[in-house]
C-alpha positions in Angstrom: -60.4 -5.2 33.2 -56.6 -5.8 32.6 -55.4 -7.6 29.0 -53.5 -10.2 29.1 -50.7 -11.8 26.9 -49.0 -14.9 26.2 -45.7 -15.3 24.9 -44.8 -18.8 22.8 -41.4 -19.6 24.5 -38.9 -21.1 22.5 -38.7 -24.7 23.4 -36.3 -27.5 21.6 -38.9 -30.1 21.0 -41.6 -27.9 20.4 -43.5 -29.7 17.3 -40.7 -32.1 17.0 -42.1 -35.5 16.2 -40.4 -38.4 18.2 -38.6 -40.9 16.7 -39.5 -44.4 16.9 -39.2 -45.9 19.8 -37.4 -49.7 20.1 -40.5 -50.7 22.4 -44.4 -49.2 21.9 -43.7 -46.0 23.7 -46.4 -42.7 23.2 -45.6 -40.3 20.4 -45.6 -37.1 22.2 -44.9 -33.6 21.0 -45.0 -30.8 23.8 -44.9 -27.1 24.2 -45.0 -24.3 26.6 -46.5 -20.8 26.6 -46.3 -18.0 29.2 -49.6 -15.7 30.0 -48.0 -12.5 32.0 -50.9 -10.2 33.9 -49.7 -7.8 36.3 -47.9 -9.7 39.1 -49.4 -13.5 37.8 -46.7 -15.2 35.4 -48.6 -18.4 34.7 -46.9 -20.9 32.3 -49.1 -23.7 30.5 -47.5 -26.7 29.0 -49.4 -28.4 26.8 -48.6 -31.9 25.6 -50.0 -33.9 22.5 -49.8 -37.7 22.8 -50.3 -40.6 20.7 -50.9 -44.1 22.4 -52.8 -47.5 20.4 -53.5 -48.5 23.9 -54.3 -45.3 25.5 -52.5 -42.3 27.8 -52.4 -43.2 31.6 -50.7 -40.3 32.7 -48.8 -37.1 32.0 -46.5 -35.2 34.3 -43.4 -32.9 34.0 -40.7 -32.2 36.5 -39.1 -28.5 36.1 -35.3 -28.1 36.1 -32.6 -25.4 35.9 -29.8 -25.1 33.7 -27.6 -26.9 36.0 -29.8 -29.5 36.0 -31.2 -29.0 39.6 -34.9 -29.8 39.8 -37.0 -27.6 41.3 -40.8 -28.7 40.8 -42.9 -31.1 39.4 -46.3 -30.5 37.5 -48.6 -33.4 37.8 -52.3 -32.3 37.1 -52.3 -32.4 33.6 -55.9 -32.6 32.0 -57.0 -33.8 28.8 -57.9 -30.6 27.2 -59.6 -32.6 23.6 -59.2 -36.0 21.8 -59.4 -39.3 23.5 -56.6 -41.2 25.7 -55.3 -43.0 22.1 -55.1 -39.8 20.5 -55.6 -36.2 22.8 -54.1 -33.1 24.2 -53.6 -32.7 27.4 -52.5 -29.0 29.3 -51.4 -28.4 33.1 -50.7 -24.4 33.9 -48.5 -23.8 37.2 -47.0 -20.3 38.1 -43.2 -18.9 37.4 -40.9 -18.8 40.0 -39.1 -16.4 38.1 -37.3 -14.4 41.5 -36.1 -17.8 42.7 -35.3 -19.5 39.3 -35.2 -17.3 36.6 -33.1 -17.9 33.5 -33.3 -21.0 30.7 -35.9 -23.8 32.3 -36.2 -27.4 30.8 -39.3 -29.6 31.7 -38.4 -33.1 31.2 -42.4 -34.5 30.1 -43.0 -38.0 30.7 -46.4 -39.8 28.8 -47.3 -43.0 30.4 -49.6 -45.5 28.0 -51.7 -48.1 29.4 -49.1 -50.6 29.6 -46.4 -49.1 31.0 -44.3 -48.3 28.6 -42.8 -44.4 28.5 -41.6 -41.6 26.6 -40.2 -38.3 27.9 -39.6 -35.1 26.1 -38.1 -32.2 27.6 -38.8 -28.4 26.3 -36.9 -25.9 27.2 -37.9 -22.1 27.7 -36.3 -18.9 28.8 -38.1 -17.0 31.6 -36.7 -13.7 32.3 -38.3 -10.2 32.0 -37.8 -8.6 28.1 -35.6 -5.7 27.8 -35.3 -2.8 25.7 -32.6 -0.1 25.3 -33.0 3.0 24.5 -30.5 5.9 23.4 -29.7 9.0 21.8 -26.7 10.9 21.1 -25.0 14.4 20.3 -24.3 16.5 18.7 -25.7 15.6 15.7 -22.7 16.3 13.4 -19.3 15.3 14.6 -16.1 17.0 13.7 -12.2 17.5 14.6 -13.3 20.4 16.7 -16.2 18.3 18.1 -15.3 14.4 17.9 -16.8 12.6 20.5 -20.6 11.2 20.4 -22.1 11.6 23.6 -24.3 8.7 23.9 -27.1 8.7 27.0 -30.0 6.1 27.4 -31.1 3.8 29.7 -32.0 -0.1 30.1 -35.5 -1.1 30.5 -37.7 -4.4 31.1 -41.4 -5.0 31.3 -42.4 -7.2 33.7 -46.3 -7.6 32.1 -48.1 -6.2 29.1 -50.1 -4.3 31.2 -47.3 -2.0 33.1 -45.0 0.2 32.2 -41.0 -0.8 31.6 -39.2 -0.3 34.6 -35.4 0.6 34.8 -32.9 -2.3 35.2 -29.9 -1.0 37.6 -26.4 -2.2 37.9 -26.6 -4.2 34.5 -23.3 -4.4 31.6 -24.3 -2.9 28.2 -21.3 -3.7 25.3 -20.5 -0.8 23.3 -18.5 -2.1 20.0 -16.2 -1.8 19.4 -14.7 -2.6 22.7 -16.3 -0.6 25.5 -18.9 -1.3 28.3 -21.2 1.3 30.8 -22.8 -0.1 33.6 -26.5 1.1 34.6 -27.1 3.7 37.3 -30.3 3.1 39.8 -32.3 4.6 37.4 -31.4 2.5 34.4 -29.7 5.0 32.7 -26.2 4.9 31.1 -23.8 7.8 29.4 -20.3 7.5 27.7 -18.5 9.5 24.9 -17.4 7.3 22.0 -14.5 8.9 19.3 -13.5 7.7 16.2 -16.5 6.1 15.2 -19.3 6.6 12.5 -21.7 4.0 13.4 -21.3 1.7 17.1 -24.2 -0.9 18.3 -25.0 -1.2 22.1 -26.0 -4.7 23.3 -27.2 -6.4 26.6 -26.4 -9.9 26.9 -29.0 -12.1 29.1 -28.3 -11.5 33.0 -30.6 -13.4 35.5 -34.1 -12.5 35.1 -33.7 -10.3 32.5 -33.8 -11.1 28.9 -31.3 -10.4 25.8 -32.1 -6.8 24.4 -32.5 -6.2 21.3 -29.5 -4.3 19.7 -29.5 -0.8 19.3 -27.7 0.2 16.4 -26.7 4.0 16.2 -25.0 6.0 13.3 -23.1 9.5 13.7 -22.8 12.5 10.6 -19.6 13.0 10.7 -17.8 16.2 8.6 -14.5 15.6 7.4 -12.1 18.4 7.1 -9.6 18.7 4.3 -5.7 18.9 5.6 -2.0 20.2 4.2 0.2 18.6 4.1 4.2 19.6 4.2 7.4 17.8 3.6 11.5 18.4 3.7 13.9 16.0 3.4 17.0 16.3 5.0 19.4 14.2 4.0 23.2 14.6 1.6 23.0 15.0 -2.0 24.1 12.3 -3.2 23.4 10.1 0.0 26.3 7.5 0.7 25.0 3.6 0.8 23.2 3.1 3.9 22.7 6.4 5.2 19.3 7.1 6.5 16.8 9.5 4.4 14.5 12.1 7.2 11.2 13.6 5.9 9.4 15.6 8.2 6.6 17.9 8.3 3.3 19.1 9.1 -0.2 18.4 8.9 -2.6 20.9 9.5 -6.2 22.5 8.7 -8.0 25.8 8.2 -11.0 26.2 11.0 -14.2 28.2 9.6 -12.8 31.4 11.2 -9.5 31.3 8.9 -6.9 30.1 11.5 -4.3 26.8 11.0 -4.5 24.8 13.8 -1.9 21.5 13.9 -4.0 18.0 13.5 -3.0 15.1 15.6 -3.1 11.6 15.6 -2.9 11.3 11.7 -0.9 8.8 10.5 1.2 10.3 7.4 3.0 6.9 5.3 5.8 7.6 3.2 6.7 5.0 0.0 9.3 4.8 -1.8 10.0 3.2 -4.9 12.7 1.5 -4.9 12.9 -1.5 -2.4 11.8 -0.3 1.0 8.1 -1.0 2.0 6.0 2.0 3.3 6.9 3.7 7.0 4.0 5.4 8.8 4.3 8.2 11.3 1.7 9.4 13.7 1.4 13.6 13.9 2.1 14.4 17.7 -0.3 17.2 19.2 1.8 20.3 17.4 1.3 18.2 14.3 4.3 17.5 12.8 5.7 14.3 12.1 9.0 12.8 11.4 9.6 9.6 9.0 13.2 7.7 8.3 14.1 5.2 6.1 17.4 3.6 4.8 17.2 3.8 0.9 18.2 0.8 -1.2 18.8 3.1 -4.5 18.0 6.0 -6.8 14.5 7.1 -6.5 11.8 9.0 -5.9 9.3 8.6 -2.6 6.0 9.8 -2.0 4.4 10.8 1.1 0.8 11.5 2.0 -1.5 12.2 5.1 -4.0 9.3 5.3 -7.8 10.1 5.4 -9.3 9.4 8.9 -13.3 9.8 9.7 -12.6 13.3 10.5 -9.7 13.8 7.7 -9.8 13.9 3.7 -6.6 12.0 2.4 -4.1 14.5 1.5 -2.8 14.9 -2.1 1.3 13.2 -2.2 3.9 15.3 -1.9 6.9 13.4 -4.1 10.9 13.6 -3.7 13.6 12.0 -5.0 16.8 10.3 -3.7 20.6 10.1 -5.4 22.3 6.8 -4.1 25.8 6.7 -4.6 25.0 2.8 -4.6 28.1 2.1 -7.3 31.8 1.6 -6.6 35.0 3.0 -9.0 36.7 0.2 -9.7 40.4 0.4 -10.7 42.9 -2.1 -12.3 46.6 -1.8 -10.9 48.4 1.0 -12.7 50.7 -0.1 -15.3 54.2 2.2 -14.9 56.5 2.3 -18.3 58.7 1.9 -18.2 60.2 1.2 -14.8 62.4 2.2 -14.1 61.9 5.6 -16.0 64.9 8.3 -16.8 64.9 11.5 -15.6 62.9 14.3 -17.4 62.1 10.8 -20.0 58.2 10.5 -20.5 56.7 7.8 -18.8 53.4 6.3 -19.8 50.2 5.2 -17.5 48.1 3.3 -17.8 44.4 1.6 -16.2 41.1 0.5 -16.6 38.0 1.9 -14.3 34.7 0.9 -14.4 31.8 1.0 -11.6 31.0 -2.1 -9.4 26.9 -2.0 -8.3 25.9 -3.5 -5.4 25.5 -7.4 -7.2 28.8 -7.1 -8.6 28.0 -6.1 -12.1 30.5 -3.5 -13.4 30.0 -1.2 -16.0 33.3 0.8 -18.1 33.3 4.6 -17.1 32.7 6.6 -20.4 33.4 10.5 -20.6 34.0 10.9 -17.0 36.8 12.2 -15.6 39.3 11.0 -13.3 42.9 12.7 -11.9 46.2 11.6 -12.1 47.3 12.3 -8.4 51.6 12.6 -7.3 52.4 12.2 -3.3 56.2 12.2 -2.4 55.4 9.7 -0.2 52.1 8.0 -1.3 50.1 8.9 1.6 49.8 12.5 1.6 50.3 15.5 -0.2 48.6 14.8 -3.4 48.6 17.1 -6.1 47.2 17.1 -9.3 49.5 15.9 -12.1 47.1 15.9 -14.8 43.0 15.9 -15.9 42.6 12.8 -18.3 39.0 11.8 -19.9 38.0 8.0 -19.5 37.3 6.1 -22.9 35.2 3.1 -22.6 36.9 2.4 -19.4 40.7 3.0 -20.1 42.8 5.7 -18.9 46.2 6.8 -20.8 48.3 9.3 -19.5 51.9 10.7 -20.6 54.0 13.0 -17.9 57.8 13.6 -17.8 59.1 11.8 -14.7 61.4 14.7 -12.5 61.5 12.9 -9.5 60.7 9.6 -7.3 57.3 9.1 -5.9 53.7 8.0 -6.0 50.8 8.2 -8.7 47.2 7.2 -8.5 43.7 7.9 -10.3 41.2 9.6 -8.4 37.2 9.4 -9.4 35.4 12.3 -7.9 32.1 10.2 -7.7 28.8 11.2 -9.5 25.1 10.7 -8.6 25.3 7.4 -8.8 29.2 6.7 -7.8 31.3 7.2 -4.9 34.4 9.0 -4.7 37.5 6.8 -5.3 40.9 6.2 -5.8 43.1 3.6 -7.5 46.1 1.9 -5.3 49.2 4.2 -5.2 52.3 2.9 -7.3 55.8 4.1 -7.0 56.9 5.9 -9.7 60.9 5.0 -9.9 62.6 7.9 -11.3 66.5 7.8 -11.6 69.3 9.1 -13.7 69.3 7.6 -17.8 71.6 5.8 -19.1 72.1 4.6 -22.5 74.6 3.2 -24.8 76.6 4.5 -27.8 79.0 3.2 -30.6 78.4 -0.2 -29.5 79.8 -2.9 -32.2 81.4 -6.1 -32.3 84.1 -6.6 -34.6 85.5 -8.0 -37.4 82.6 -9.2 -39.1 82.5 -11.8 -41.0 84.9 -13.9 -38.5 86.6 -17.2 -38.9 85.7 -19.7 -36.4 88.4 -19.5 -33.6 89.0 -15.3 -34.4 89.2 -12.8 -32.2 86.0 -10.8 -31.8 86.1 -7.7 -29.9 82.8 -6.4 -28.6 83.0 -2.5 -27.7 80.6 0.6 -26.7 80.3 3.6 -24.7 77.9 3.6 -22.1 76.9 7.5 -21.3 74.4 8.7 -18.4 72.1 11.7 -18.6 72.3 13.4 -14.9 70.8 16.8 -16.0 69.9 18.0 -19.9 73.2 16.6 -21.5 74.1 13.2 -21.7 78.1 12.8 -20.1 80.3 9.4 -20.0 79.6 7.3 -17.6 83.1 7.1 -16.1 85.3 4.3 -14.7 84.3 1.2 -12.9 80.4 0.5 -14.2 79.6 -3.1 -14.7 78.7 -4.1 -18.2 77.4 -7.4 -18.9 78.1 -9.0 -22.9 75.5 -11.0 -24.5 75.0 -13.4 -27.1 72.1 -14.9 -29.1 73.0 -17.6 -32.0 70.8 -17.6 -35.0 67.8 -19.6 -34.7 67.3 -18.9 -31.0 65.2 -16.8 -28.9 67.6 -16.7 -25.4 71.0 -14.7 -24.9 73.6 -16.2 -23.4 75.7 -14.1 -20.9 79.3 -14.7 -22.7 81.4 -12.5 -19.8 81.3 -9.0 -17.9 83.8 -5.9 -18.3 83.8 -2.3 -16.5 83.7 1.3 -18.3 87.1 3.2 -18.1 87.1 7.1 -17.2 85.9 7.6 -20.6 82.8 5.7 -20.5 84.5 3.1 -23.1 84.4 -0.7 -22.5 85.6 -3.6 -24.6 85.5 -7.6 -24.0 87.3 -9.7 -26.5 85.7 -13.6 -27.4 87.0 -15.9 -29.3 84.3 -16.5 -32.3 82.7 -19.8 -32.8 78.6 -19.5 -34.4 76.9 -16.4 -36.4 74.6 -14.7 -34.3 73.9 -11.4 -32.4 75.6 -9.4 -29.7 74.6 -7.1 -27.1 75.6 -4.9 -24.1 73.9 -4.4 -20.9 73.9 -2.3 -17.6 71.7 -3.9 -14.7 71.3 0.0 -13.5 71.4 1.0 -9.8 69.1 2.8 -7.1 70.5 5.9 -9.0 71.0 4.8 -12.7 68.6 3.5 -15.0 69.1 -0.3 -16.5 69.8 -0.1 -20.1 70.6 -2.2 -23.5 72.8 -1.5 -26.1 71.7 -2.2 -30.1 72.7 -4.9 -31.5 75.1 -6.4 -34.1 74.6 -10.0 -36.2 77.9 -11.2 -36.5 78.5 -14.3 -39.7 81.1 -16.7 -38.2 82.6 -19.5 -40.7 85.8 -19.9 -43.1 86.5 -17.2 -45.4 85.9 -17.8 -48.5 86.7 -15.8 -52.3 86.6 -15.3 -56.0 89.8 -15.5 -57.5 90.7 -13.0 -60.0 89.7 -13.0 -63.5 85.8 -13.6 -63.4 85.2 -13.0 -66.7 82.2 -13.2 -69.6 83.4 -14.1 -72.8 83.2 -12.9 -76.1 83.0 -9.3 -75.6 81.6 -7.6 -77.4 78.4 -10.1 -78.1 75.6 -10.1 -80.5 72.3 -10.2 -78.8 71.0 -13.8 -77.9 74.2 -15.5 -78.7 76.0 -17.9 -76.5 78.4 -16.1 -73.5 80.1 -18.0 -71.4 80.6 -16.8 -67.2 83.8 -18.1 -65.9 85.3 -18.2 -62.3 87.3 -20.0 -59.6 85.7 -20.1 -55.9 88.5 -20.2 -53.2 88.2 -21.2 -49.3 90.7 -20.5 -46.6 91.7 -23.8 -44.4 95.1 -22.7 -43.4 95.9 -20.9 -46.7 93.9 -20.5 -49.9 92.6 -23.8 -51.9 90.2 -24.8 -54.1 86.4 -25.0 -53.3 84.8 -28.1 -53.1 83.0 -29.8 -55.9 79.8 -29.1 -56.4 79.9 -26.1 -54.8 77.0 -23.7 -56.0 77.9 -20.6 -57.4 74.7 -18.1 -58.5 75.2 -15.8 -61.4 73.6 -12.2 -61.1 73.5 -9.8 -63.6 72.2 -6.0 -63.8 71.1 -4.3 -66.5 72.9 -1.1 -67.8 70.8 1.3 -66.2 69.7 -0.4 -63.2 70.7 -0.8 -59.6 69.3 -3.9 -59.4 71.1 -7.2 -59.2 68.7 -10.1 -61.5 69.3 -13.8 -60.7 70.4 -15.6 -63.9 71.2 -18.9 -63.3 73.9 -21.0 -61.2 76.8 -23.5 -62.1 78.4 -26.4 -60.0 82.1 -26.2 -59.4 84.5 -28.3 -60.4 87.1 -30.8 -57.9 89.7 -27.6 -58.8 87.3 -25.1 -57.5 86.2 -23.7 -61.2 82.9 -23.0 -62.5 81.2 -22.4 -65.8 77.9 -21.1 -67.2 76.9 -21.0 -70.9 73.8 -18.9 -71.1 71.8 -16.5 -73.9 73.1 -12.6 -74.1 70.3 -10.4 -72.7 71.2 -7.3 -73.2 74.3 -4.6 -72.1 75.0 -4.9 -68.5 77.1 -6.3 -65.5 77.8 -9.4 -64.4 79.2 -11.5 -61.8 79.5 -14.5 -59.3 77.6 -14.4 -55.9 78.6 -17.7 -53.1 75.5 -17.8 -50.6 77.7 -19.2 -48.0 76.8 -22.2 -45.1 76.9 -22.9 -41.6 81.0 -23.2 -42.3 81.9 -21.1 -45.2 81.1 -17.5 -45.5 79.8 -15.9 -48.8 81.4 -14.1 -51.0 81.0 -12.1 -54.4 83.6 -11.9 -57.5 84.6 -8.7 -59.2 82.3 -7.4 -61.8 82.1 -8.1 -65.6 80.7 -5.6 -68.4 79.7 -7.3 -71.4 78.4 -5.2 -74.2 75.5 -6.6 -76.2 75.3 -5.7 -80.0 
């Protein structure tokens, strides 16, 4: 006698209650259950209805998912209850070749006065599935890495047969693979790079959903070395790209080193960039580049895989000239320079980075460089050592030319140099004997102004000779300017003069503008007093003498001033009276006296001690000063 069994399809208003219905419509619940014996697929639908007035009549019309109807089951019978409150069950056969797939019977309850409620239930006839499959080998590795999966697709049809093969259906394979059945059911593919997968068969006509089939692999990872070599300059130039390369390879169980491919090996560096992977080609080697933004170090590993171990990092470093010398324009004196005359240079350098900032060299080097013609040809003039950013240098100019500072670069700086600047050498010049003469002068006097201008054409200084230009030049007391006061030319000798006619105190000078050959030059100078002479007249005199110590002396003079002969000074003149101690070369301020309208002066005043005296005139804008003769007074 052959079992049956009954499956309890899944149906959407299976034990739902209704809702209320706006009119006095049945309460109905429904449900639907499938008995499968060898080639009989019966389904029964069974229906539970509540009606006050009573159940007339049940039916159900059968549907596909497109909503074509198919069949309609009409002999329900009331299976227990009454008509107000019953069951009621109608069993009809599957069509399951013709309409397999999600069903819906739309149930309609009929009470006793018309009124209706329909409930649909919905239920999935097809055949259940199951998939079966096994793999190998049973451990994977890099020399064995695909899973060979085989299996086949099955559904049973009743309880009381055997599953039977389902041909020509899609399994999906995660992660993104399908295999189709053969006749037989069965399936085969080889899946690598994977520990676990699941295989899955979606619902296809009269077949059901299939349970997944999830499927793990043992899988033996191998350890790997890794190798690395940059190639790259030392230090590397801003922007030039850094290459690591190398090899990644393993050690079979028989002791030979085989490459490994299709690991991914990331380099990182750490300054800046981000990380760069690189994929090992079939020999196993790989190659990596990367631009880096500054000094550092990187580190590169080989990734762990399903068949790999991580590698242990390999580190390196990188020395970015990322910094700039930095040079102020050299500073030449002076210029132009004499021959075989030191000339002094000097300049700042300091680094610029990348934002801008810049730092003062310290300690470092940097050469003073000489080019006849500031291009090429540079030689070495001198080594000089940089002090918080300053450069000083001292040379002996022998010829015309360029100079610049050089900065071989570091680790961290690039080679530079400083803007060439012309180093102006000619032959010296300079002045001698220069005065101007008499001094003091009366307004409206002749004042001669006279020198020798000299020039220094190999290691003895010669005269100039005839025919050089030689500008005079005149500041008055109290100012800061000079005044050109006239020109005059050297004679064979070298020798100028230029006579003016005097009219304020003040200084003089003499200068030569110098020439492509001769260096400019400027004589010394000389204050000359301008005013109206002025004098003692004879017979200053300090009376008594001898005196006794801390009586009364009396100093006695007569100032003089020259208008057009000799006359009287003016009254009220002041006239200061010095004296010096026997022993002393010091002049003392005593005291001062007022003149008189006849030019004479007197002082009254306590003897000191044994010593000099006399009568000093400090002079103004129009007179000049003057000093009397001497007086020794001895002091008892």
């Amino acid at each position: 006698m052959r079992k049956s069994f009954v499956l309890s399809l899944a149906a959407t208003a299976l034990l739902a209650a209704a809702p209320p219905a706006l009119a006095a419509a049945p309460d109905v619940q429904a449900g639907v259950t499938l008995a499968a014996s060898g080639a009989q697929r019966v389904l029964t639908l069974t229906v539970t209805a509540k009606d006050p007035v009573g159940i007339a009549k049940v039916e159900a019309v059968l549907r596909t998912k497109d909503g074509t109807s198919f069949q309609t089951v009409s002999d329900f019978v009331r299976s227990s209850g009454t008509d107000a409150d019953g069951v009621w069950t109608a069993s009809y056969r599957s069509d399951i070749e013709n309409h397999p797939g999600t069903i819906t019977a739309d149930v309609t309850v009929v009470n006793h006065d018309g009124e209706s409620t329909v409930r649909p239930v919905s239920y999935n006839d097809c055949y259940p599935t199951t998939i079966e499959a096994t793999s190998t080998p049973e451990r994977l590795d890099l020399d064995h890495p695909a899973a060979h999966i085989t299996g086949r697709l099955l559904a049973r049809r009743a309880s009381d047969e055997e599953p039977v093969p389902v041909p020509g259906a899609t399994l999906n394979v995660v992660p993104n693979k399908t295999v189709t059945t053969a006749e037989d059911g069965t399936f085969a593919l080889d899946l690598r790079g994977r520990v676990q997968t699941t295989i899955s068969f979606p619902a296809a006509g009269r077949y059901c959903r299939a349970p997944y089939k999830d499927m793990r692999f043992t899988v033996d990872q191998s350890e790997v070395t890794l190798t690395a070599r940059k190639t790259a300059p030392s230090p590397l130039p801003v922007g030039t790209p850094v290459v690591v390369s190398g090899t990644v390879t393993r050690t079979r169980a028989d002791g030979t080193t085989v490459p490994v491919e299709g690991i991914s090996v990331r380099l990182t560096p750490t300054i800046g960039n981000r990380s760069v992977v690189a994929t090992t080609a079939a020999d196993g080697t790989y190659s990596i580049s990367f631009v880096p933004q500054g000094t550092g170090n990187w580190n590169v590993y080989a990734e762990g895989s399903i068949y790999t171990v991580q590698s242990p990092a390999l580190w390196g470093d990188v020395l970015v000239q990322d910094k700039t010398p930095t040079f102020s324009p050299l500073t030449v004196t002076p210029s132009p320079v004499a021959r075989t005359r030191p000339v002094d240079i000097t300049a700042t350098v300091s680094r610029t980075a990348v934002d801008g900032t810049r730092t003062p060299l310290w300690g470092e080097e940097v050469f003073l460089e000489f080019s006849s013609d500031g291009k090429t040809g540079w030689t070495t003039l001198d080594e000089l050592r940089v002090r918080d950013g300053k450069v000083y240098a001292t040379i002996d100019a022998d010829r015309n030319g360029y100079v610049r500072l050089r900065y071989a670069g570091d680790t961290a700086t690039k080679p530079g140099t400083s803007e060439a600047r012309f180093l102006d050498v000619r032959t010296g010049t300079e002045f001698t004997h220069f005065n101007a003469a008499p001094e003091p002068i009366s307004p409206g006097g002749r004042l001669t102004v006279s020198g020798e201008l000299l020039r220094l054409p190999g290691t003895s200084w010669i005269p100039a000779g005839s025919g050089t230009p030689i500008t005079i030049q005149f500041r008055a007391d109290g100012s800061t300017a000079w005044t050109t006061m006239g020109t005059t030319t050297t004679d064979k000798n070298g020798v100028f003069r230029k006579t003016f006619t005097a009219s304020k105190s003040g200084t003089w000078r003499a200068t030569y503008a110098g020439s492509a050959t001769y260096t400019p030059a400027a004589s010394g100078t000389d204050n000359v007093r301008v005013g109206r002479r002025t004098a003692f007249a004879k017979g200053f005199n300090v009376t008594p003498e001898p005196v006794r110590r801390r009586a009364t002396a009396t100093a006695a003079g007569k100032l003089l001033r020259y208008a057009g002969g000799w006359r009287p000074a003016a009254r009220g003149t002041k006239v200061e009276l010095q004296f010096r101690p026997s022993g002393s070369s010091a002049w003392k301020y005593f005291g001062y006296a007022w003149t008189n309208a006849d030019g004479t002066f007197r002082l009254a005043f306590s003897a000191p001690a044994d010593g000099t005296w006399r009568a000093v005139y400090a002079g103004s804008a129009t007179y000049l000063p003057a000093t009397s003769g001497t007086d020794y007074v001895d002091v008892r």
